[in-house]
N, C-alpha and C positions, 0 to 999 in steps of 0.2 A: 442566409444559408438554409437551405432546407432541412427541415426538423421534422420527424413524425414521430405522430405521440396517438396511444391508445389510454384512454379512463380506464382504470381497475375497478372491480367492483365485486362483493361477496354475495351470491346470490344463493336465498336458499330455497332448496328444494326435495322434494318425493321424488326415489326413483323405484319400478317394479324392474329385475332383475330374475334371470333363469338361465338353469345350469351352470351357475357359475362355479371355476373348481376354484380351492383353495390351492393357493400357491406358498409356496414357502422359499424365503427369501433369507441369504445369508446373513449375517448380523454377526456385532461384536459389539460388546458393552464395555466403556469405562468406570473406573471406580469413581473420576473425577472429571469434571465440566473438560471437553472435548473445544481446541482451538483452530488447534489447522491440520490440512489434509494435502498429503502426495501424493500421487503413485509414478509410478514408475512403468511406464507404457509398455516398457520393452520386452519386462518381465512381468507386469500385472504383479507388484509388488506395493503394497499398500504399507505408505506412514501416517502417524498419527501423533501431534503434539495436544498433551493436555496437559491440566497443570499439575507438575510434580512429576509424570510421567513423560515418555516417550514409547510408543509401540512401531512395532516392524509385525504386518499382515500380507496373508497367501492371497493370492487374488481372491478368493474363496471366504477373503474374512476370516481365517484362523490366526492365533500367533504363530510364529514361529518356536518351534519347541527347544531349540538352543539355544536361543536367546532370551522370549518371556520380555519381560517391561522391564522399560528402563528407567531408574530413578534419579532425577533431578533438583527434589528438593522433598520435602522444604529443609534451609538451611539457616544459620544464624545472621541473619543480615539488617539493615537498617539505611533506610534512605538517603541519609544525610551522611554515612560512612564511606568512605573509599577504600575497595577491596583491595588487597587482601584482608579479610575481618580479621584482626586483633581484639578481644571480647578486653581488653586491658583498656586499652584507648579508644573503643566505643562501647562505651560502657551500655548503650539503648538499644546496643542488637537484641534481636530475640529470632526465635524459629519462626522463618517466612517462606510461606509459598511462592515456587515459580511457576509462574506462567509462561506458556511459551509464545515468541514475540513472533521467533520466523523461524519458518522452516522448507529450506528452500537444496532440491535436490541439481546435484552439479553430476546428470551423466556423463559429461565428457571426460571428467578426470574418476569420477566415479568415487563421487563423496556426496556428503548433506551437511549445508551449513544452519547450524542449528542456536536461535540467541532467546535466552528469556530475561525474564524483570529479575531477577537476582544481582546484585553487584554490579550495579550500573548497568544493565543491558549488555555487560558482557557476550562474547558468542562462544563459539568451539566448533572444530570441525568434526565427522564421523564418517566411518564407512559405509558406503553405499548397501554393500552385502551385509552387512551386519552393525547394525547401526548403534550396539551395547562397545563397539569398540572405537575409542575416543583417540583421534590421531592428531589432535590441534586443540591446547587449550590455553592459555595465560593470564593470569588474574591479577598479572603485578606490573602491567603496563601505565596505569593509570589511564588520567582522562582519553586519549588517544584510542585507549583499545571500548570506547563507550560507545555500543551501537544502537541499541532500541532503548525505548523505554522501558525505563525503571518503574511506572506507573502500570497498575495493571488496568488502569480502565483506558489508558491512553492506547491509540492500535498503529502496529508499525508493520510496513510494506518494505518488501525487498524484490532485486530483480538480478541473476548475475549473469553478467554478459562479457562476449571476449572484445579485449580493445587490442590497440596495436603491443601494447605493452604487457598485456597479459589478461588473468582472467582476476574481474572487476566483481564487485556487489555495491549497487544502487540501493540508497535506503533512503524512505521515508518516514517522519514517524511525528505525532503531534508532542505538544513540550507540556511534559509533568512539571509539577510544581517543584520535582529533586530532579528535573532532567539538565543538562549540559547547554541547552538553548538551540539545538542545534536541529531543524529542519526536515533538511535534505543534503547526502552524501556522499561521496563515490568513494570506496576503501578495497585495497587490493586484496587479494586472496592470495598474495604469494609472500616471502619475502626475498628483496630486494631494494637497491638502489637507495638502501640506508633505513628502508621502512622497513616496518614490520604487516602479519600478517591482521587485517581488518584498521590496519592504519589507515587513514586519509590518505590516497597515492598520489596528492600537491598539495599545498597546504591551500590555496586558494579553492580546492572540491567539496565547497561545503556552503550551506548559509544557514543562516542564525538567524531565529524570532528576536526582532532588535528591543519588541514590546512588546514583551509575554504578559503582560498583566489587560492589553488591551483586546486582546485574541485569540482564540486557541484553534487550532487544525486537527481535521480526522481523518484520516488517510484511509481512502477506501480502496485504492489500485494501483498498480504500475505497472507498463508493457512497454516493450521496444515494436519501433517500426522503421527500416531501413535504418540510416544513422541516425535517429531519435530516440529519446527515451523520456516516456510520459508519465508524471502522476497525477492522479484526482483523487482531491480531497476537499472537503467540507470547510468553511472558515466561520468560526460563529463571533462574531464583533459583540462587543463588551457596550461600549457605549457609542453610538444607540446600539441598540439591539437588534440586531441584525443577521439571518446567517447565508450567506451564498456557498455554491458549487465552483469551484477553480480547477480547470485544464492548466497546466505546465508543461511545457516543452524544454530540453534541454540536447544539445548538441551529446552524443555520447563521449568524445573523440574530445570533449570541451575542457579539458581539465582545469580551465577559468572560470567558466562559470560564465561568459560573456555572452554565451549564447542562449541565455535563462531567459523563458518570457512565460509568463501567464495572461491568462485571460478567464472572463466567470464562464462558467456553459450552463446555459438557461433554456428549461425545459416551462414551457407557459402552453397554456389554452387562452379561453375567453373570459375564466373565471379569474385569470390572474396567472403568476409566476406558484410554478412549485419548488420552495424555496431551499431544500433540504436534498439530496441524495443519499439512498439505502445501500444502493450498489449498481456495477456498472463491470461491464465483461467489455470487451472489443472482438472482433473475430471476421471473418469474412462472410459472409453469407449465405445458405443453402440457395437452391434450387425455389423451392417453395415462397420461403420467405424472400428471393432477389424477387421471383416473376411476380408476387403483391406489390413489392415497391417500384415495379420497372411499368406496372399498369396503372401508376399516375404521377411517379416520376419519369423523366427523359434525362438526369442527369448525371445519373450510379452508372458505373460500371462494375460489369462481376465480380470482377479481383480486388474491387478497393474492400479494403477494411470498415467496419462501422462498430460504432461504441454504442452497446445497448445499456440504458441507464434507467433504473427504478427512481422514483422521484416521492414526496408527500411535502404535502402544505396540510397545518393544523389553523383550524379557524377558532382560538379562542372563545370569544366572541360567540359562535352557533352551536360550540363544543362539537364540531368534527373532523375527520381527519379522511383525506381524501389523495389518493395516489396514481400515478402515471405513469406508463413507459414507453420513454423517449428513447431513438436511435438520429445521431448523427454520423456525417461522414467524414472521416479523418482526412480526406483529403482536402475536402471544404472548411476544415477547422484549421488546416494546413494554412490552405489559402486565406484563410480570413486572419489570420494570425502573422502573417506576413503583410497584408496590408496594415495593421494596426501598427505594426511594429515600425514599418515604412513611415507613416504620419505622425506617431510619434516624436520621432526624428526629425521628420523634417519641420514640424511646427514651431518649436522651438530652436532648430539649428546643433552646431558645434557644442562638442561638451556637454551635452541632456545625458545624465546616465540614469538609467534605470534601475532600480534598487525596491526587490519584491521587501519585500514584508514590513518597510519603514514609510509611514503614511504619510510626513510632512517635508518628505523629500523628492517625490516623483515630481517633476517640472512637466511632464507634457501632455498631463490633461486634469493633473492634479485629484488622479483617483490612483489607489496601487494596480488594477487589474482594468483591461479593456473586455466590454460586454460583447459576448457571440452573437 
């Protein structure tokens, strides 16, 4: 599959400059470390998750003067406790910051679902317009209502999309050492059909790190593309030591799980593999940047989507660290994904199942992930 990749490099330099005016550029300052960012297209209505706080800004970068910041923590909690806190029966809570995990704006019903590291990863819903008023919250569901991590250095991805049964939140998140073990997730945003709201909407929309002690995952993204929906994240293996880039695909519509496959996505030159990914956007492509690629590719098409990815390999050894950005083509990761998936199957025959994250059970080729 075709791969283009450009070397990054810090070059420095003297420049002489003339007439240049001073521009003054709008701003907003947190009191506290700044996680994630919305807006809101329609209205150029700017959110902001940081830890402890929540802000709602004008497109302009002002707050909103009725509203002001919203406060989320810190609150009495403890890792190992199951919320609701009783300070009686965890007796090791203390005042702890939340971070916030995800924050993720739902224009069509016209809400923001909002989860941080507090009480298991709990979430809550909020109003779109006014995001200091909290219309969805519950803290006494137990494990069920656990969505991100509880780790604040562990990073969790969400995406929410409409399925035939409603409207859906996709979560990815790596496994803290108090987390639940659990993945990646599909949990509904409604209630019905005996569920509750951020419950799992089957019980089989879920999988579980079988050997959290041998691996851990960083979840750097997730996006839908027609009925698919992708994450990419990082897996850094415990013994050897090792860390690869992993593409997943999952049917959206799948609420088995059957249609789960991964594979690594490996961005290399001549010097080697770069073994790590920083970040990674998907998007379809300008003008500019298709007519570079269509003048030494013949294989893109305008409209396909491509996943642009930051990459770095550390060389021990020289003491350097050296970075790349790669872009491949979703349609060709498509394709290659479906051949692997194809010879999988049939190498082995009847009854091979495939089972991500459990290493001494994959039968058809006896690795967990097929290389791009």
């Amino acid at each position: 599959m075709a791969v283009w990749i450009w070397a990054l490099s810090i070059l420095s330099c003297s420049c002489a400059t003339y007439a240049l005016r001073h521009k003054t550029f709008d701003s907003f300052t947190s009191r506290t470390e700044l996680s994630h960012l919305a807006v809101n297209h329609e209205t150029g209505t700017v959110y902001l998750g940081a830890v402890n706080f929540l802000h709602q800004l004008t497109r302009d970068l002002k707050p909103y003067p009725s509203i002001g910041e919203v406060t989320t923590g810190p609150y009495n909690d403890n890792k190992m406790c199951t919320p609701p806190i009783d300070e009686s029966q965890c007796i090791e809570a203390k005042l702890t910051d939340n971070y916030n995990k995800i924050l993720l704006l739902d224009t069509l019903e016209k809400k923001i679902v909002v989860c941080g590291s507090l009480f298991k990863g709990i979430c809550s819903i909020r109003e779109l317009e006014n995001i200091s008023n909290r219309t969805y919250y519950e803290n006494g569901s137990g494990e069920k209502s656990f969505v991100a991590s509880n780790d604040e250095n562990v990073a969790t991805v969400g995406l929410i999309t409409s399925l035939e049964k409603g409207r859906m939140l996709f979560v990815g998140k790596g496994n803290g050492l108090s987390d639940n073990g659990i993945i990646i997730s599909t949990r509904q945003l409604f209630n019905g059909e005996g569920r509750e709201i951020f419950e799992l909407y089957a019980d089989p929309a879920v999988i579980k790190s079988a050997y959290p002690s041998s691996s851990t995952q960083e979840f750097l993204y997730i996006f839908e593309d027609h009925r698919y929906v992708y994450f990419i994240f990082n897996e850094h293996l415990k013994q050897p030591l090792k860390n690869r880039t992993i593409i997943a695909r999952l049917c959206k519509e799948d609420e088995h799980y059957h249609s789960y496959f991964e594979m690594d996505l490996e961005c290399e030159d001549e010097g080697g593999p770069y073994n790590q990914c920083n970040a990674v956007h998907a998007a379809v492509p300008g003008r500019i940047l298709l007519d570079s690629i269509l003048s030494s590719q013949d294989d893109v098409t305008p409209s396909e989507k491509l996943l642009v990815a930051l990459f770095q390999r550390t060389d021990k050894e020289k003491n350097s660290l050296e970075s790349a950005l790669c872009m491949f083509s979703l349609r060709q990761i498509n394709q290659k994904m479906e051949e692997k998936r194809e010879k999988c199957y049939k190498m082995q025959g009847p009854g091979v199942f495939y089972k991500p994250f459990v290493a001494d059970s994959v039968l058809c080729t006896g690795k967990i992930h097929q290389v791009m």
